[in-house]
N, C-alpha and C positions, 0 to 999 in steps of 0.2 A: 470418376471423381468430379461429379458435377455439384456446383454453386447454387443452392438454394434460397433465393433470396426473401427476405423478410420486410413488409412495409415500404416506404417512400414509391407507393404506385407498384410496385411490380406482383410476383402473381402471390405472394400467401399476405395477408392483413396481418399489419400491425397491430395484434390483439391477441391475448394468448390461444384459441382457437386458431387463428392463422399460423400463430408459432409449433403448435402443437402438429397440425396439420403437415409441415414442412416436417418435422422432424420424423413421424408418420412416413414420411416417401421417401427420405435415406438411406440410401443400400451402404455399403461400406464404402468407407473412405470418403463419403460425400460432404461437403461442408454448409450449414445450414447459419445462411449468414444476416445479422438485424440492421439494417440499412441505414435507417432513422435513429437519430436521437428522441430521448422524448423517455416515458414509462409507460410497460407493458402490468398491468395487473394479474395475479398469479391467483386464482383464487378456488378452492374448493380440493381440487387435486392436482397435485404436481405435475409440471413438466415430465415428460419419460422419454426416453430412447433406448430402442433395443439393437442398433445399429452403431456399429463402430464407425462413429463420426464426429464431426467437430462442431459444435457449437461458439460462436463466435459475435462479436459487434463488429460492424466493415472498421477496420482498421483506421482509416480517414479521421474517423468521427472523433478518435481521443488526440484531443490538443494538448499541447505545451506542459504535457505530461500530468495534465490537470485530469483523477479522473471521475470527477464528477461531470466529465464530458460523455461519459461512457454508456451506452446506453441502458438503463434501466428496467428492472428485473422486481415488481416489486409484492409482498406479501399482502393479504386481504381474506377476511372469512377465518375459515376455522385450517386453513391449510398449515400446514407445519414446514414440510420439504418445499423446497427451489425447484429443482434438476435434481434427478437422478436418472444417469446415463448406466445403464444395464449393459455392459460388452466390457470389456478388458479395451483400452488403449483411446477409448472418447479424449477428447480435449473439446475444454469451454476455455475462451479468449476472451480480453476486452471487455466485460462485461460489469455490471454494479448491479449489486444484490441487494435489497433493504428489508429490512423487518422480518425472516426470516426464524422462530421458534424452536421447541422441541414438543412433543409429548410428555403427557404425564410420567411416564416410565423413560423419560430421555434417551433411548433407543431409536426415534426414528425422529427426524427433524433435519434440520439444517440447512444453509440456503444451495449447498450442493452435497446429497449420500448417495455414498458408494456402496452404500448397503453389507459394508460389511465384506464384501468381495471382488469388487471389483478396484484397478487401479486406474486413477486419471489424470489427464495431463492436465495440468493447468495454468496462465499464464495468463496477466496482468489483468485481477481480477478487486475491484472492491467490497469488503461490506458493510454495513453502516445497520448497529439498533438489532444485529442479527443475536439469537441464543448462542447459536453453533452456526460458524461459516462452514466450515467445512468436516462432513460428520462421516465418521464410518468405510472411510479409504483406504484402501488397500493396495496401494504402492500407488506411482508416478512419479515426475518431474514435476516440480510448481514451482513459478515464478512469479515475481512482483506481483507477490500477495498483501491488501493492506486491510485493516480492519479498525474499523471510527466507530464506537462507542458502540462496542459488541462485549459479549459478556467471555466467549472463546472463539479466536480463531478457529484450533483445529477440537475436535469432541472424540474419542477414539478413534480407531483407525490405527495403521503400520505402515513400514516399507517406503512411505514416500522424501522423495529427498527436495528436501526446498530452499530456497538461494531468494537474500534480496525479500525479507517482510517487517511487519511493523504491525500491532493491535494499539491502540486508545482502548484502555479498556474501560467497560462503563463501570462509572462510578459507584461502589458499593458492591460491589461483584465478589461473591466470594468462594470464586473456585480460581483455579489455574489459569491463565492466560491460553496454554495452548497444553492441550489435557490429556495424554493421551495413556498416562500412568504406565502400569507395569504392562497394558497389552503390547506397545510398543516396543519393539526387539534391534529392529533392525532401521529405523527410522534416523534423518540428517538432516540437520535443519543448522543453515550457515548466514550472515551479514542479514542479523535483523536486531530489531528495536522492541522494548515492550513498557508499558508506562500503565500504573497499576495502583490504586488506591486501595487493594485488599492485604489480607495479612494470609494470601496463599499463594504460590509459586508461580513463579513466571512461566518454567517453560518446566512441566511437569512429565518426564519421557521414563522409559526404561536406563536403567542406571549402565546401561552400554553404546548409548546415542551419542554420536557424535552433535557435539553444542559449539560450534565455531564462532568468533568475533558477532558474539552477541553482546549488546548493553542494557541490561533492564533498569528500572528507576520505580521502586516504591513510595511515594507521598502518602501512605498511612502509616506506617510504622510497623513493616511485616515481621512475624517471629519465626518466617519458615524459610526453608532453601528457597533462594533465587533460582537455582538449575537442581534439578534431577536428571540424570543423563552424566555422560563422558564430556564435561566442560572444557574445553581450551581456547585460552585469550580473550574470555570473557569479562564482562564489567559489571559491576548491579552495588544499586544504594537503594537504603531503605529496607533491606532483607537482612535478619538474625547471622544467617549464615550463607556463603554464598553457592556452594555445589555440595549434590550427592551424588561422589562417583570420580573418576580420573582426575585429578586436578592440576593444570597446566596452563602457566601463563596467565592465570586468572587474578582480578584482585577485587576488593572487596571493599564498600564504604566510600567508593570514588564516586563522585558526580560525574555520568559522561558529557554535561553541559549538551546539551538539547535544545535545540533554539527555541520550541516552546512547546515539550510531551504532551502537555495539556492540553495543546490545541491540534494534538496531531502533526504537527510538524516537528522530525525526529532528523533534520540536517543540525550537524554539531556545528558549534561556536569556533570559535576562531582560539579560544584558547582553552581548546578540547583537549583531554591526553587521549582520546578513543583514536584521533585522527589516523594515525601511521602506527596504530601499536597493535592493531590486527597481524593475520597471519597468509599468504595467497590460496583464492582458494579456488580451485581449476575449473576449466566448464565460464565461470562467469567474466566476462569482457565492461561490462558498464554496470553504474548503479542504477538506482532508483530514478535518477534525474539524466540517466542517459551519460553522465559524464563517463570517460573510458577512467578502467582502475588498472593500480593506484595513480591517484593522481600527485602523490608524494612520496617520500622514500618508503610507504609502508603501506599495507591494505587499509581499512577503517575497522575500527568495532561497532559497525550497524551498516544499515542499506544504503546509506548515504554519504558516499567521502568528500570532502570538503576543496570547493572549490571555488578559487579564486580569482574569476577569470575577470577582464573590464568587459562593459557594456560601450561600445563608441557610439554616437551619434550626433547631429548636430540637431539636440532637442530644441533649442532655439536661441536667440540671440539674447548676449549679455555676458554677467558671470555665472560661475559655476559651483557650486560645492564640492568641493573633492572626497568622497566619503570612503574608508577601506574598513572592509571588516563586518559586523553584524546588524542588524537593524531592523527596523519593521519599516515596512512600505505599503501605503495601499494601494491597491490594485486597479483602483480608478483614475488612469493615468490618461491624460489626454496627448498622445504622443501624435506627432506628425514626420517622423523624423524616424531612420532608420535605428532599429535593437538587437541584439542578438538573443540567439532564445535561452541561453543557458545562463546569461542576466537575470532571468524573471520578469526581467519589466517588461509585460506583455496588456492589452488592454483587457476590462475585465469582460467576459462576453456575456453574462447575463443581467447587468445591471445589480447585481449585486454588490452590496457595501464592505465584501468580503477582506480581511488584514492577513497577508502573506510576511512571516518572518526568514530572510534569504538570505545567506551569508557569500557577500560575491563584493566585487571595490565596481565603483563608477562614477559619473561623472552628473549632475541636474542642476534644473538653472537654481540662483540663489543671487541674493546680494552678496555682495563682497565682502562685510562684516559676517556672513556664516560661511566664509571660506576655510576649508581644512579643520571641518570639526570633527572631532576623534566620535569612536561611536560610543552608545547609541545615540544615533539618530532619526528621528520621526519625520516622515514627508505625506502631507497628507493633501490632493488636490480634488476639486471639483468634477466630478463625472462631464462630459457631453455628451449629444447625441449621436456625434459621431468620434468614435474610439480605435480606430482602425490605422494602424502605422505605413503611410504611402508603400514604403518598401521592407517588409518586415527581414529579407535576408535572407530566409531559411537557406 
């Protein structure tokens, strides 16, 4: 069970040749791990492993749940496929996948296939601009799967059961969110999110899938089932109709208020009905954001259960704002001052002018006159060059 490592100085390069390489020496069980942040270019022919092994980013590397920390995986040339792990029981981790296709004949592509045979583990994986994230699987376990302006999460495939996901789907997309029609038999897919501009189904399974505390949200004006599949406790607006197949607990025409689907961020509002109207579902201990579930009398209807925790710090001297509830905050905080991390107020670490909408109560300086404003409220400060919280808590 030996540690393959990838990049930051040690022995395979951070280059797809190096990755390929390490993957290449793998015997069973061995984990083949990417060191470095940063993006590796995929290009010409896919990633492969014929080794039951794990592909991974060092765990380190994904911050404050952020994961475009995670290191990159990205498409180029005429290549189609990501990874495809050949063996029964591979696990890819930690990782962010972009730009990833299909073939003319949409049979072979994706930023990870299983060819149709094989089952794989997967766990807390991004993909962003992808055709097909995940194509052609054939059972496993996945976890905190999310997908930013991808046309399908999953592209045929079975068997696999998955906890804790979310697609942004791009814009103008007009198949399924996550597609897997009638091949699907035996597939579970539980606490996720789906946000959808097309007028075709959210989560398109075989009509005996269990579809647990899902909430989709159409902004086009769909005419087709929101669920295909065994639905219960579900939510979806924007869709004709909401299930084909068991229906339990579901309702139809609700808004699950989503702090901003749009932009990919799929944590509910503070005066959400999704919050506690879920169902428990075994196996899973935290969400999306690491919070332990339920954080209220009841599970959530998506990956995200809502959490209301304070932020303490002494950000600096003066008054305060007292803010409870929703808001957008940007992320270019000059904090000196200790945070906690399930606040969100963390600094931002690439310099980017990036806008996080968070739903959590705390405390920032303010004059007196903007004491105890109800939300929403907008806080917007000056980047520095140094962004770094003396004592951040963890």
């Amino acid at each position: 069970m030996a540690i393959l490592q990838v990049g930051n100085g040690y022995a395979y390069a951070f280059t797809q040749a190096g990755l390929q390489s390490a993957l290449n020496a793998a015997s069973a069980d061995d984990t083949v791990r990417i060191m470095q942040a940063g993006t590796i270019t995929i290009s010409s022919t896919a990633l492969y492993t014929s080794a039951r092994c794990t592909l991974e980013g060092d765990p380190s590397l994904y911050q404050n749940y952020d994961p475009t920390t995670l290191p990159k995986l990205q498409m180029s040339g005429s290549v189609t496929r990501g990874f495809v792990p050949a063996h029964n029981s591979c696990s890819v981790k930690n990782l962010w996948f972009d730009g990833f296709s299909i073939n003319s004949a949409g049979n072979a592509g994706g930023a990870i296939n299983g060819v149709g045979t094989y089952a794989i583990n997967l766990d807390n994986l991004y993909f962003t601009s992808c055709a097909a994230a995940i194509q052609n699987v054939a059972g496993g376990t996945h976890t905190r799967i999310r997908g930013y302006d991808c046309t399908r999460l999953y592209r045929q495939g079975n068997g696999m059961t998955v906890r804790l996901f979310w697609i942004r789907q791009l814009t103008g997309a007009s198949v399924a969110a996550v597609d897997l029609s009638a091949i699907a038999t035996t597939a579970d897919f539980a606490l996720g999110a789906v946000y959808s501009t097309n007028n075709v189904r959210a989560l398109n399974l075989g009509n005996s899938c269990p579809i647990r505390n899902v909430s989709a949200y159409c902004a086009g004006g769909a005419a087709d089932y929101a669920f295909v599949g065994s639905a219960s406790h579900c939510t979806a607006y924007g869709y004709a109709n909401l299930v084909s197949g068991i229906n339990g607990g579901n309702l139809t025409s609700r808004d699950p208020l989503f702090t901003s689907a749009v932009s990919g961020t799929f944590t509910f509002l503070s005066s959400s009905s999704e919050i506690n109207a879920g169902i428990e579902i075994t196996g899973v201990s935290t969400d999306l954001s690491g919070n332990t579930l339920p954080q209220g009398a009841g599970w959530p209807r998506g990956p995200f259960d809502y959490f209301a925790g304070t932020a303490w710090g002494d950000f600096s001297t003066g008054s305060y704002i007292n803010v409870s509830g929703d808001f957008v905050i940007n992320r270019n905080l000059n904090l000196s001052a200790q945070y906690k991390k399930r606040s969100g107020l963390r600094p931002d670490q690439n310099g980017a002018n990036a806008v996080e909408q968070i739903p959590f109560s705390f405390a920032v300086p303010g004059p007196a006159s903007l004491r105890n404003r109800t939300k929403p409220y907008s806080i917007t400060t000056n980047p520095t060059a140094s962004n770094t919280p003396s004592s951040p808590g963890f």
